[in-house]
C-alpha positions as CSV (number, residue, x, y, z in Angstrom):
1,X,-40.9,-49.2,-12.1
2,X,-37.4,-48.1,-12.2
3,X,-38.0,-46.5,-15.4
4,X,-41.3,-43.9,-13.7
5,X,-38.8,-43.3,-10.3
6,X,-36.0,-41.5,-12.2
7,X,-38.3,-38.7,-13.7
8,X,-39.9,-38.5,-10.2
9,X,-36.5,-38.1,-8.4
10,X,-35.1,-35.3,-10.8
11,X,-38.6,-33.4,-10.8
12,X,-38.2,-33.2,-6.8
13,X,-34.4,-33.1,-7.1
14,X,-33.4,-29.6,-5.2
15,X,-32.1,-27.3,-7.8
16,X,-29.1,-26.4,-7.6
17,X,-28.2,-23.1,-5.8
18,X,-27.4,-20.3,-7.5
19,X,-23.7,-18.6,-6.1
20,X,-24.5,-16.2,-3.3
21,X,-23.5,-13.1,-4.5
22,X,-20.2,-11.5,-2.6
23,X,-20.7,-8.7,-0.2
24,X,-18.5,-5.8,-0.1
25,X,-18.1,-3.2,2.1
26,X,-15.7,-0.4,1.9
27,X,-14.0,-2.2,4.8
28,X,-13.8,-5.3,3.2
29,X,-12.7,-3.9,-0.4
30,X,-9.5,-2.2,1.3
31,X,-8.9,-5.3,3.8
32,X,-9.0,-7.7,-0.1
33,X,-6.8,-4.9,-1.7
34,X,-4.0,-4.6,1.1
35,X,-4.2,-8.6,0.8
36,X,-3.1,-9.1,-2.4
37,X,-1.2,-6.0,-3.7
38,X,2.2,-6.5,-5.2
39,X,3.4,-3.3,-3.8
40,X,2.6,-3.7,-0.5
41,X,4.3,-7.1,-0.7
42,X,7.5,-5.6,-1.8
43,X,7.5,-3.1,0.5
44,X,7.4,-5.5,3.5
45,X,9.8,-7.6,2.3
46,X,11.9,-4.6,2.4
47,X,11.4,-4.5,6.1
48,X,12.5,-7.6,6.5
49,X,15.6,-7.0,4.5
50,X,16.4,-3.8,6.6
51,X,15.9,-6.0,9.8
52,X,18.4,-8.4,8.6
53,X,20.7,-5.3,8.1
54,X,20.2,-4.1,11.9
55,X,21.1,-7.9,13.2
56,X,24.1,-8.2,11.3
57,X,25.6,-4.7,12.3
58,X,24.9,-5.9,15.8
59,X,27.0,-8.7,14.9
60,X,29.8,-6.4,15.1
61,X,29.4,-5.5,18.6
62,X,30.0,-8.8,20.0
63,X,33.1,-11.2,20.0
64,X,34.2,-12.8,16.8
65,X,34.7,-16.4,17.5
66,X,36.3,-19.1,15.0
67,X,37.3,-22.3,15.3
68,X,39.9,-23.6,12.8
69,X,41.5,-27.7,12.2
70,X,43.3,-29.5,10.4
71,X,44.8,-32.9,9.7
72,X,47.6,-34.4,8.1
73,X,48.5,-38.0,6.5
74,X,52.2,-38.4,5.7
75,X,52.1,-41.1,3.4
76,X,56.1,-41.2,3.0
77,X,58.0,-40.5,5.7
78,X,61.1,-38.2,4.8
79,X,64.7,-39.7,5.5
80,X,67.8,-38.4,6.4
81,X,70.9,-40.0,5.9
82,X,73.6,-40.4,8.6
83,X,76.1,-42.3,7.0
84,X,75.4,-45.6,5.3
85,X,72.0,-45.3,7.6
86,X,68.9,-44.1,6.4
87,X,66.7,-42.6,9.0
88,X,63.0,-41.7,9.0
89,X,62.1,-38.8,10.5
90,X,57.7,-37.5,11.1
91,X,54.7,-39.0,12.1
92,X,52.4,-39.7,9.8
93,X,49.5,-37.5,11.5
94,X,49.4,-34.5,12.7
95,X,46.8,-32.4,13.7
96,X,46.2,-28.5,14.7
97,X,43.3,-27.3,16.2
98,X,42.8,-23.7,17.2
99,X,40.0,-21.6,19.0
100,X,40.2,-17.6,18.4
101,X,38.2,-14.9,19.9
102,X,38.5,-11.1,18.9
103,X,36.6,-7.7,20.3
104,X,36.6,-4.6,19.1
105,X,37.4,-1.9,21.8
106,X,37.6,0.9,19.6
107,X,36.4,1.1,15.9
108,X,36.0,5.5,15.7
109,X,32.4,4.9,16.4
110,X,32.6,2.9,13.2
111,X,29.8,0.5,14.9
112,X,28.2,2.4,16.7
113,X,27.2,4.3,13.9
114,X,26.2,1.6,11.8
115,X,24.0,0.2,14.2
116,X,22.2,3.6,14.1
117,X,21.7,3.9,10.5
118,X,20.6,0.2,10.4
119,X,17.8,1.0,13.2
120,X,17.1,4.3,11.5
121,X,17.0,1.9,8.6
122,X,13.9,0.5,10.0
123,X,12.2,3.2,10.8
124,X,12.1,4.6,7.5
125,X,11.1,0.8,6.0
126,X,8.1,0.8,8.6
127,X,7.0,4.5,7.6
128,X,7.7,3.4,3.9
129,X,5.1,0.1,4.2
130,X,2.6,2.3,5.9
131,X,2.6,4.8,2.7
132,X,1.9,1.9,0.2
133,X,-0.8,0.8,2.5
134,X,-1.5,4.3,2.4
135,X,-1.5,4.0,-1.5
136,X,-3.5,1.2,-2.2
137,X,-6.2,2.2,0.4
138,X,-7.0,5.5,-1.3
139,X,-6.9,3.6,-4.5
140,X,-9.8,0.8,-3.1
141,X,-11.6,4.2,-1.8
142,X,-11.7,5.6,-5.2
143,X,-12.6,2.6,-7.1
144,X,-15.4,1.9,-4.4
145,X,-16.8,5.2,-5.0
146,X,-16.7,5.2,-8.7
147,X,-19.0,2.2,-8.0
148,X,-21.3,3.8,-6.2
149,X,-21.4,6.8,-8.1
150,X,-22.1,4.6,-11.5
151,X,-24.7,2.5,-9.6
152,X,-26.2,5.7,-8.2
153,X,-26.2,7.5,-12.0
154,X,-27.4,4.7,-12.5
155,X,-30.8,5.0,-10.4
156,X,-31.4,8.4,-11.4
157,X,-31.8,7.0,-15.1
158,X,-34.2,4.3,-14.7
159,X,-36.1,6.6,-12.2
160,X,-36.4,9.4,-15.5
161,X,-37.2,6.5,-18.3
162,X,-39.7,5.6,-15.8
163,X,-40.9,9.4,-15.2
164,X,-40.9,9.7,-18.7
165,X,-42.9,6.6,-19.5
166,X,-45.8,7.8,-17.0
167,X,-45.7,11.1,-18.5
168,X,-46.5,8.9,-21.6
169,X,-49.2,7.6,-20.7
170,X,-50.8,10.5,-18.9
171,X,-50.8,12.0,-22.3
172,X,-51.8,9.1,-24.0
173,X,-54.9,9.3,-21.8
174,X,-55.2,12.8,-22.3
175,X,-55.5,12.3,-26.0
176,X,-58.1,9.8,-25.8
177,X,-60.1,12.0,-23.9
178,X,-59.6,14.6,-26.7
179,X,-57.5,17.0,-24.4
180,X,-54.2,17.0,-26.1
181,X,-53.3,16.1,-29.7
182,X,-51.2,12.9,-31.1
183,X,-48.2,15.4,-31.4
184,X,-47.6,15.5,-27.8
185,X,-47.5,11.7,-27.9
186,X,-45.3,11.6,-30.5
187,X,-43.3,14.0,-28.6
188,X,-43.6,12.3,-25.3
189,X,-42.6,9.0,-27.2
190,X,-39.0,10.1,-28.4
191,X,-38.3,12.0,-24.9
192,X,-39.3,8.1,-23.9
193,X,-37.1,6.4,-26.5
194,X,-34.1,9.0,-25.4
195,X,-34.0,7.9,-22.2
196,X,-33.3,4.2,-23.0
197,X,-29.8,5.1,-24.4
198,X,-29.4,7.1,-21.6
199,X,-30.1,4.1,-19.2
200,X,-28.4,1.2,-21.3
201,X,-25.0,3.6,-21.3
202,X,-25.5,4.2,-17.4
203,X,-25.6,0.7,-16.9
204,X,-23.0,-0.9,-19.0
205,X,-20.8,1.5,-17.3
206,X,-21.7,0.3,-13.9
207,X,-20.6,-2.9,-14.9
208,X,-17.1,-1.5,-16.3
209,X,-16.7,0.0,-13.0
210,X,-17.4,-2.9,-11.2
211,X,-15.5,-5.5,-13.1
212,X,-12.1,-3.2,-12.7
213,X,-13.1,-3.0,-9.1
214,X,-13.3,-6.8,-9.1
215,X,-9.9,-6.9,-10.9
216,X,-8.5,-4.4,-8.8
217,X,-9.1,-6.7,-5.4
218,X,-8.1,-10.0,-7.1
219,X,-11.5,-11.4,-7.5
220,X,-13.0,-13.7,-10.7
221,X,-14.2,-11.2,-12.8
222,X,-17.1,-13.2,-13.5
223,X,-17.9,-13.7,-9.7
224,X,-21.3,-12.2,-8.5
225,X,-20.7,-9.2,-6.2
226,X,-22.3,-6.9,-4.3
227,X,-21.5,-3.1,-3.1
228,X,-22.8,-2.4,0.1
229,X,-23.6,1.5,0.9
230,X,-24.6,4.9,-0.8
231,X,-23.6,8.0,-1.4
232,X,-25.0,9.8,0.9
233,X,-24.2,13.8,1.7
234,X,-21.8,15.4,4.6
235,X,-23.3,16.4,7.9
236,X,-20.4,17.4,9.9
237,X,-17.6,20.2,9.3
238,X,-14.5,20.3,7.7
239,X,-11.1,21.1,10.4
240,X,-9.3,24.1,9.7
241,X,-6.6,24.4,7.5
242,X,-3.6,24.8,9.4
243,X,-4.5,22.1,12.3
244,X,-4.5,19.3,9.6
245,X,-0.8,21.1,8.0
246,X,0.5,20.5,11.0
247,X,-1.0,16.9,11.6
248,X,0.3,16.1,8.3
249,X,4.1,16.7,8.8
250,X,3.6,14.6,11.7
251,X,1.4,11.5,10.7
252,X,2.0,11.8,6.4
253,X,4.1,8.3,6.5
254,X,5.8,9.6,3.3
255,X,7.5,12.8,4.6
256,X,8.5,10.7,8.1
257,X,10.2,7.9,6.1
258,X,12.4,11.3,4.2
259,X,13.4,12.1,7.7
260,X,13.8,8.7,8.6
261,X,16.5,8.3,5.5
262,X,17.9,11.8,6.5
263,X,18.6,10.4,9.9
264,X,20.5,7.4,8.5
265,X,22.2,9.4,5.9
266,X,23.8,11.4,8.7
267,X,25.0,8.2,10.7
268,X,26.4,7.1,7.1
269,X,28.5,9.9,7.3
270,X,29.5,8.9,10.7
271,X,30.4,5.3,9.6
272,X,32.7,7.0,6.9
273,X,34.6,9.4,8.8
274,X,35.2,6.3,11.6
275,X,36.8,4.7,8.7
276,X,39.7,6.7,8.9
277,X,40.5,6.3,12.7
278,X,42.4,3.5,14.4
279,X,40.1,0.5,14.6
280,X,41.5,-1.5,18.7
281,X,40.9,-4.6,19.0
282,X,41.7,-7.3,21.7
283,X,41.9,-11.1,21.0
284,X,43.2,-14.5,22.5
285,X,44.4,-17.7,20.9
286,X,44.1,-21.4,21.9
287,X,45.7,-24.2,20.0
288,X,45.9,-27.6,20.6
289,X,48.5,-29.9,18.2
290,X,49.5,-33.7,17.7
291,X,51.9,-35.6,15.8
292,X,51.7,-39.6,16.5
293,X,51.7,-42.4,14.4
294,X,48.4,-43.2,15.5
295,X,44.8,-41.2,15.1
296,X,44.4,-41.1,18.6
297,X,47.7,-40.1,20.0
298,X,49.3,-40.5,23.3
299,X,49.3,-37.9,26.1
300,X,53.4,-37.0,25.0
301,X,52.5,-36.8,21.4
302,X,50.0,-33.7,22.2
303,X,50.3,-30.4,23.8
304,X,48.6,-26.9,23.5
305,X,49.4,-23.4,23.9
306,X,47.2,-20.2,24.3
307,X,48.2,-16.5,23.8
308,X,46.5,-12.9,23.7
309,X,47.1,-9.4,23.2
310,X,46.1,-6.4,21.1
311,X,45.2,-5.6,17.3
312,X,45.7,-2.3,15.8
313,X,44.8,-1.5,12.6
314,X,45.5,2.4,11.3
315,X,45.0,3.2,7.7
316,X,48.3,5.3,6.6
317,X,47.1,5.4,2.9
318,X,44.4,3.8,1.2
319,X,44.5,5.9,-1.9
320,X,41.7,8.0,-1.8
321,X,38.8,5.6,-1.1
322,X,38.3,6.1,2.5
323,X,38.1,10.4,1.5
324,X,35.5,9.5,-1.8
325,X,33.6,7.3,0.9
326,X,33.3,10.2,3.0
327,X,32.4,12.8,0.2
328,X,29.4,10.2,-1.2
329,X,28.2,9.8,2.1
330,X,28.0,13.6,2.3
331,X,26.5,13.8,-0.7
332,X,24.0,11.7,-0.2
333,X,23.2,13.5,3.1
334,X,22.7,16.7,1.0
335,X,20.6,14.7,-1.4
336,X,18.6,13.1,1.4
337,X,17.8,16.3,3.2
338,X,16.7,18.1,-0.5
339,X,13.9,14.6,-0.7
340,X,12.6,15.5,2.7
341,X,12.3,19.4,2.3
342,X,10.6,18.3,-1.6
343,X,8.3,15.9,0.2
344,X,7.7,18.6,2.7
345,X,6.5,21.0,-0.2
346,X,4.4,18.2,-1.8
347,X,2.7,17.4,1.7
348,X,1.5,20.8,2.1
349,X,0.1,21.1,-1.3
350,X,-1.2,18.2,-1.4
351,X,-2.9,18.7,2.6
352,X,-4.7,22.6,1.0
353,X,-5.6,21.2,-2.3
354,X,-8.0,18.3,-0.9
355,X,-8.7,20.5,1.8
356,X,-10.3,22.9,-0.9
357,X,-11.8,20.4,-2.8
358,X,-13.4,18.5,-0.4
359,X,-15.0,22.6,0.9
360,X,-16.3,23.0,-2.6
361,X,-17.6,19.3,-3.2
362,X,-19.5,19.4,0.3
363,X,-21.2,22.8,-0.3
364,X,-22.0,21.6,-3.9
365,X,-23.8,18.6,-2.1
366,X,-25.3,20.6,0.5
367,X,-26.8,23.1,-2.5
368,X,-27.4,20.3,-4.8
369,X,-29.4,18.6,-1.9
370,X,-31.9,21.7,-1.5
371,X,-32.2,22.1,-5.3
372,X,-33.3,18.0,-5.6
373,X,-36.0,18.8,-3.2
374,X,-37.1,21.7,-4.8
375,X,-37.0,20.2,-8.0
376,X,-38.8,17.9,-6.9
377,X,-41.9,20.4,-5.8
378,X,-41.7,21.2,-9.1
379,X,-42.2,18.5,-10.9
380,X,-45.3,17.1,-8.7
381,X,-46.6,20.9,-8.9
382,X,-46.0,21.0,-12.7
383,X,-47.4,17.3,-13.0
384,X,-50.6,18.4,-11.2
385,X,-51.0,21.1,-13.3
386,X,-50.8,19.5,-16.5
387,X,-53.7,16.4,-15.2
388,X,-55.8,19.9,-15.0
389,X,-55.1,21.2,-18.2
390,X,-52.8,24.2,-16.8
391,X,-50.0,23.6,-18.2
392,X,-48.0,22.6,-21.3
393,X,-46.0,19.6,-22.3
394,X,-42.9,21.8,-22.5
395,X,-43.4,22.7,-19.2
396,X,-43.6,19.2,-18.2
397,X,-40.4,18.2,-19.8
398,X,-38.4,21.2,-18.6
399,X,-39.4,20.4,-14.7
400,X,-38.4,16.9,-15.5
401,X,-35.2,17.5,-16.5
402,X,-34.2,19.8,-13.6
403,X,-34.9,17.1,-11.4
404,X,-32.6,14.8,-13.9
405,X,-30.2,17.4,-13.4
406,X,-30.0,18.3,-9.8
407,X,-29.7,14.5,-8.8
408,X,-27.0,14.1,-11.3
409,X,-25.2,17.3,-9.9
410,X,-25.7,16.2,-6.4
411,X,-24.7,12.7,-6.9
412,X,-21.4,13.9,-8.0
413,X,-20.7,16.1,-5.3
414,X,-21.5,13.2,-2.8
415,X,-19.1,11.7,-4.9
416,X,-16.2,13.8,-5.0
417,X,-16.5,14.8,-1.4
418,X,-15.8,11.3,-0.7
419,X,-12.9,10.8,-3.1
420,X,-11.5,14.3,-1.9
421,X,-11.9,13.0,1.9
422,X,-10.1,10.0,1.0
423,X,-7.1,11.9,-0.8
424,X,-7.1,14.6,2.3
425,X,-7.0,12.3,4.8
426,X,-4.1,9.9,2.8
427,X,-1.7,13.4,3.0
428,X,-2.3,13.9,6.2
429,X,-1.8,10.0,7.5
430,X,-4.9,9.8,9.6
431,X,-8.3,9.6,9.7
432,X,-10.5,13.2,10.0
433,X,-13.0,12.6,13.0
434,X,-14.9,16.0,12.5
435,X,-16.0,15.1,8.8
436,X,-19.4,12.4,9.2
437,X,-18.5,9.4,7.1
């Protein structure tokens, strides 16, 4: 019995569940990106570096407070001799304890200054984490649409193998009925067996696409994944030129985080030149001391004293350093400034060459859509024709092809109107509402 109940149970044993295929969407692929991107990562640990920096210049600002003891064990007492006598002199503990306090009440806007370029110091971190996200989301874009452009290429092959195929056997029927002759079909047959190395190409390089986009994002290469959306072509219109300049020198996290460094560049300078001013300081002093034979001595064997006053501390000669520190922080003020007017440039290229290309790529789209539809027309017009004997094969294969074509042509103008979008809106640090996603 046992022996017919094990068959039974694995031929109604569920099978097992194949793994659900991963959906992405071009939210999702950025969000998985930003996630696991080394650079990102390094940049925020930055930030918290240059937020350590800020506390401990604040640290300056406030009272330094130290506490200080000590104890000593005599473990032979020193003698003195007063005639034939030998006399012992010490305790064998003693202890010093002693509380200090300093402020500074005057450094030459030493601190001051610091805690400016520590804080500016932030700033320029924050702006310089938002450009790698920057980075890396415009590199997720990119590799998303190379996806969907492959996938897309794709589709336009296996819909032309399948044209071509039908074509086929429209001939094929033609020549039975004694209408056409077996060249055609042999003709017909290699614009057939052209096609497949067409397709087989398009679709092995879908899959190269899509495995370094799977690599890219930090996902098993082997996992199952699916892209979710479509080229599809622009409907809206592209904002002047100068608007998004503008925009760009304001929002471009690249160019604010040069400024950012120029900024703290200029309170290094500061810092430098304070170095050479008397530094004021005001500070008190509390001790409390023992000597006793014992560890806990006795109300006579203690006592304490307290004291305050001023510090001042004026740097007569130092030898040069304090005049080199103030020439490298100037230099590197001149140096900061050149980045930031560099960057500046670079910005405003970068803002009218996307804006250009993404102009050209949607009015190739926009033209490429009208030619797609009257390719189209012509194929079903040159297709009807042929059925009635009106037409050649040549003809046929000619209005095939243009359709090919213009779907090939329009699919990479979807294309690089959304990769040029992507790059246009990373220069100018913010999203473009007037341009239709």
């Amino acid at each position: 019995m046992k022996t017919l109940l094990l068959p039974l149970l694995l031929l109604t044993a569920a099978p097992a569940r194949a793994e659900e295929p991963l959906e992405l969407t071009l939210e999702k692929s950025v969000d998985l990106a930003l996630a696991q991107n080394l650079d990102v990562d390094l940049a925020e640990r930055r930030l918290e570096t240059l937020q350590s920096y800020y506390r401990q210049a604040l640290a300056a600002a406030v009272p330094d407070v130290n506490y200080g003891g000590s104890w000593m064990r005599t473990l032979k007492k020193q003698a003195v001799f007063l005639g034939n006598a030998k006399i012992e002199t010490g305790k064998l503990n003693n202890m010093r304890h002693a509380l200090t306090a300093e402020q500074v009440v005057f450094s030459g806007g030493v601190v001051s200054a610091g805690i400016r370029a520590t804080k500016t110091g932030i700033a320029a971190g924050e702006d310089e984490l938002q450009a790698a996200k920057a980075d890396v989301t415009l590199a997720a874009r990119r590799l998303f649409y190379a996806v969907l452009l492959s996938s897309e290429t794709s589709r336009i092959q296996e819909d032309n193998l399948a044209s071509a195929e039908d074509h086929l056997r429209t001939i094929e029927e033609r020549f039975r009925q004694g209408l056409d002759s077996d060249l055609l079909v042999l003709r017909q047959k290699v614009e057939v067996a052209n096609a497949r190395p067409v397709l087989i190409q398009s679709r092995n390089q879908y899959e190269l696409s899509l495995l370094l986009f799977k690599d890219t994002l930090g996902l098993d290469i082997d996992a199952p994944v699916r892209v979710v959306g479509r080229l599809t072509s622009p409907q809206g219109s592209l904002p002047p030129y100068e608007p998004l300049r503008d925009k760009a020198l304001i929002g471009n996290p690249d160019y604010q985080a040069a400024l950012e460094r120029l900024h703290q560049s200029e309170a290094m300078v500061r810092v430098a030149q304070g170095l050479r001013m008397p530094q004021l300081s005001v500070y008190a002093d509390y001790q409390w001391y023992s000597d006793s034979d014992e560890l806990q001595p006795a109300g006579a064997e203690q006592a304490t004293s307290s004291q305050g006053g001023l510090r001042l501390r004026f740097p007569l000669f130092t030898g040069g350093d304090l005049q080199e520190r103030t020439r490298q922080a100037r230099i590197e003020r001149e140096r900061a400034r050149t980045v930031s007017e560099k960057i500046a440039r670079t910005t405003r290229v970068e803002v009218k060459r996307h804006w250009l290309s993404v102009q050209e790529a949607a009015a190739r789209s926009r033209s490429q859509g009208s030619a797609v539809e009257q390719a189209k027309r012509a194929l079903e017009v040159t297709e009807v024709r042929y059925k009635g004997g009106e037409s050649n094969q040549l003809e046929l294969t000619d209005a095939t092809l243009a359709l090919q074509r213009a779907r090939l042509l329009q699919a990479f103008a979807m294309h690089d109107f959304r990769v040029e979008l992507a790059a246009l809106e990373r220069a100018v640090g913010s999203p473009i509402e007037e341009a239709v996603r």
